[in-house]
Structures are given as C-alpha cells and as structure tokens.
Residue frames relative to the residue before (quaternion, step in Angstrom):
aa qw qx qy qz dx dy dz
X 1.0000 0.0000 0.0000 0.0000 0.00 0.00 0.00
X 0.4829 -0.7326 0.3725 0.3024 3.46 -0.92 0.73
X 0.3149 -0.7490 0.5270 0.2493 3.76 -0.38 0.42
X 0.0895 -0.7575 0.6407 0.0873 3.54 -1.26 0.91
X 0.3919 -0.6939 0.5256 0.2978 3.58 -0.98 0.44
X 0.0544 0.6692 -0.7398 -0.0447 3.34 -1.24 1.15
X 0.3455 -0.6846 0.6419 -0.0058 3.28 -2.01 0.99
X 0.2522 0.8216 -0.4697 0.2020 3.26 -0.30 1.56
X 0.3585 -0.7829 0.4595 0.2179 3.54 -0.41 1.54
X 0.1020 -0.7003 0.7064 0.0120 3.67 -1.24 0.33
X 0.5373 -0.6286 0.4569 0.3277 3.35 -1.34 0.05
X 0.6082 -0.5286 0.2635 0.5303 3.59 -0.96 1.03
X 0.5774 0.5887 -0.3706 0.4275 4.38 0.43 -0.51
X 0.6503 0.3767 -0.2845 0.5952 3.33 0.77 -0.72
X 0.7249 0.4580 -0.3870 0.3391 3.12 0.45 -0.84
X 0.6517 0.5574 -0.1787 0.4823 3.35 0.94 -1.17
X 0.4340 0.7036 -0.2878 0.4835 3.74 1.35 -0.56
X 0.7304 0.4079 0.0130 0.5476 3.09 0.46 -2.07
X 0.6700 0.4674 -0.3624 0.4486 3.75 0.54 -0.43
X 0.5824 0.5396 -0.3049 0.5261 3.79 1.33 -1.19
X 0.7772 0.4731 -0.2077 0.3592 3.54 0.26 -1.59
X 0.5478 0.4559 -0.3991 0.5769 4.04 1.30 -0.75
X 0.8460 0.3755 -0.2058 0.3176 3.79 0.65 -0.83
X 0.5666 0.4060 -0.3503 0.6256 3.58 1.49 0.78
X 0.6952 0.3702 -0.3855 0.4807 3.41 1.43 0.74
X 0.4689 -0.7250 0.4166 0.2846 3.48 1.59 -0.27
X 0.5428 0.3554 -0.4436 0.6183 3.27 0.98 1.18
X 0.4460 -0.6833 0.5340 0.2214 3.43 -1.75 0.09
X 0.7966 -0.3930 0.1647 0.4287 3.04 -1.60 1.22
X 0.6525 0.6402 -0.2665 0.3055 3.32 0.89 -1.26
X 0.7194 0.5416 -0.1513 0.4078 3.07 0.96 -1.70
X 0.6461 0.6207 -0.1501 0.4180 3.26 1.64 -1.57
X 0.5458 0.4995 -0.2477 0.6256 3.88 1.43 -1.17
X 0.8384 0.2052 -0.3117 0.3973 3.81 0.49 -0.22
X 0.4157 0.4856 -0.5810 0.5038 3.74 0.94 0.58
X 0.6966 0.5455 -0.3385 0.3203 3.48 0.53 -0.85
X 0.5733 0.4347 -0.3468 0.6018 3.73 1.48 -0.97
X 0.6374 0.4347 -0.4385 0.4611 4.26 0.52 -0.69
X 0.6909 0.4657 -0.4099 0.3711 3.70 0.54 -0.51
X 0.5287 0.6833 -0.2393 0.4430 3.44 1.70 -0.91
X 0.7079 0.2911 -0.1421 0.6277 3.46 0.46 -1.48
X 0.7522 -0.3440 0.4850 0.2838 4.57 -0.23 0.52
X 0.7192 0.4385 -0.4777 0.2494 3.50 -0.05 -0.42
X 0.5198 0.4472 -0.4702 0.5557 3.89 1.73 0.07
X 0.5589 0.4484 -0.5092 0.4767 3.85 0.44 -0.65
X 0.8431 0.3006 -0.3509 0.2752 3.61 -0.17 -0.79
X 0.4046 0.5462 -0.5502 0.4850 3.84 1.36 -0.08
X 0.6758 0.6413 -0.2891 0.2202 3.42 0.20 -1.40
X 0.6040 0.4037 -0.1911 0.6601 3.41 1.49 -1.29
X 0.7711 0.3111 -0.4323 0.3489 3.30 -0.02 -0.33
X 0.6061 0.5491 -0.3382 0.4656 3.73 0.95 0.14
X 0.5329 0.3827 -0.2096 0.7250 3.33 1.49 -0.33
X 0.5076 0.3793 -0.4283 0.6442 3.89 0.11 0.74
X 0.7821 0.1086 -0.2239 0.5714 3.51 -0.18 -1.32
X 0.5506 0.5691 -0.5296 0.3041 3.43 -0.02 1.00
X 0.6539 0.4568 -0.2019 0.5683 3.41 1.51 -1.09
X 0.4166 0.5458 -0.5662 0.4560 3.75 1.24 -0.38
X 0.6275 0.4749 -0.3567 0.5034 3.60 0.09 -2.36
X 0.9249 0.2541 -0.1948 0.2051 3.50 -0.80 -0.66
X 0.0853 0.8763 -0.4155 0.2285 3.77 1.95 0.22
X 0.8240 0.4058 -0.2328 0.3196 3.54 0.16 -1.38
X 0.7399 0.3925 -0.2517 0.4849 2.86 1.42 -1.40
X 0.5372 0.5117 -0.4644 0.4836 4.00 0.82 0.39
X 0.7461 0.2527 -0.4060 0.4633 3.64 0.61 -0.71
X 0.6516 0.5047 -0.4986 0.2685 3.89 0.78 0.47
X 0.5590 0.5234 -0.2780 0.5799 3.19 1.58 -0.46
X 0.8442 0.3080 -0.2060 0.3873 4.22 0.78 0.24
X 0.3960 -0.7264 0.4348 0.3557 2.91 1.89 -0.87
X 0.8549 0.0279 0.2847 0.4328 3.08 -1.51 -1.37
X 0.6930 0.5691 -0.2566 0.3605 2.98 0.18 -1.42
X 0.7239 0.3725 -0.3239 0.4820 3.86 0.59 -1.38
X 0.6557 0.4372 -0.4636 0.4050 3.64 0.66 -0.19
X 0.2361 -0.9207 0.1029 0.2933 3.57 1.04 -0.50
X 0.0447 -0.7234 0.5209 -0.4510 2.66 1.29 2.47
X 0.6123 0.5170 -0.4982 0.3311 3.76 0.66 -0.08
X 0.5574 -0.5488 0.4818 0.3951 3.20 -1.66 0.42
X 0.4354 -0.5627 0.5470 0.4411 3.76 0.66 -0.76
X 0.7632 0.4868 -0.3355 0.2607 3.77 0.65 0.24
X 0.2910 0.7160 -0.3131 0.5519 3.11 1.97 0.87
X 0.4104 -0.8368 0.3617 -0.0204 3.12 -0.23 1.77
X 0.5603 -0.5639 0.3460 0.4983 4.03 -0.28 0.05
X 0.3875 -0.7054 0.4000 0.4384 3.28 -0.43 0.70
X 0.6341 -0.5413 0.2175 0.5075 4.02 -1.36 0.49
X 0.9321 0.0911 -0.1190 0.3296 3.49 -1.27 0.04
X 0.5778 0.5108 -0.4441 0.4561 3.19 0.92 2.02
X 0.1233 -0.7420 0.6584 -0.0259 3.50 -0.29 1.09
C-alpha cells in the first residue's frame, strides 16, 4: 500500500504518551498512530468478529452439545444447566 505523509502537532504528553506506548510494543510512533486510526475507523472490530464467527463455526457441535436448543435459539429458556457443570 502506498504510504502518504501526514503532519500533526499534539502536546508534548501526548506526544511523549505515544512515544512510551509505540516503544513497550516494538513498533514505531508511526506504525503505533496508525493501529490506533485502524482500530478507530472498524477494521480491528471487524477482524475481531470475524474471528469470533469462525470460532463458533470450529466450535458449533461442542456448544450445541453442551446447551442444546437453546445455543441454536429454539430453546424456551427454561432448561436448566446440565448436572455437574458450572
């Protein structure tokens, strides 16, 4: 992807914020200021759901044996835990 250059003042805290926080993650200020605009604009909310989907797919059987009805939601809601699981 091409990279454009954007210039943007902040106060020395912010600045100094952002300088600590890119460097206790091992990326750069640069890199850090743009996870923060991808997390901003949805594109982490929507990885996130979609990994959590293809998680309940992988794991379907073993939720609709451990809930029944209910996890598909056809249950009435008066179906108790099953005995000796919490």
């Amino acid at each position: 992807m091409a990279k454009t250059q954007l210039n943007v003042r902040v106060d020395e805290g912010t600045a100094a914020a952002a300088r600590e926080r890119a460097l206790s993650r091992g990326i750069s200020v640069n890199r850090y200021i743009e996870e923060l605009v991808r997390q901003d604009t949805g594109e982490v909310g929507h990885t996130f759901v979609q990994a959590a989907a293809d998680f309940m797919k992988q794991y379907e059987s073993v939720f609709a044996e451990e809930f029944g009805a209910e996890a598909e939601g056809r249950g009435t809601g008066t179906q108790g835990p099953r005995e000796g699981r919490h």
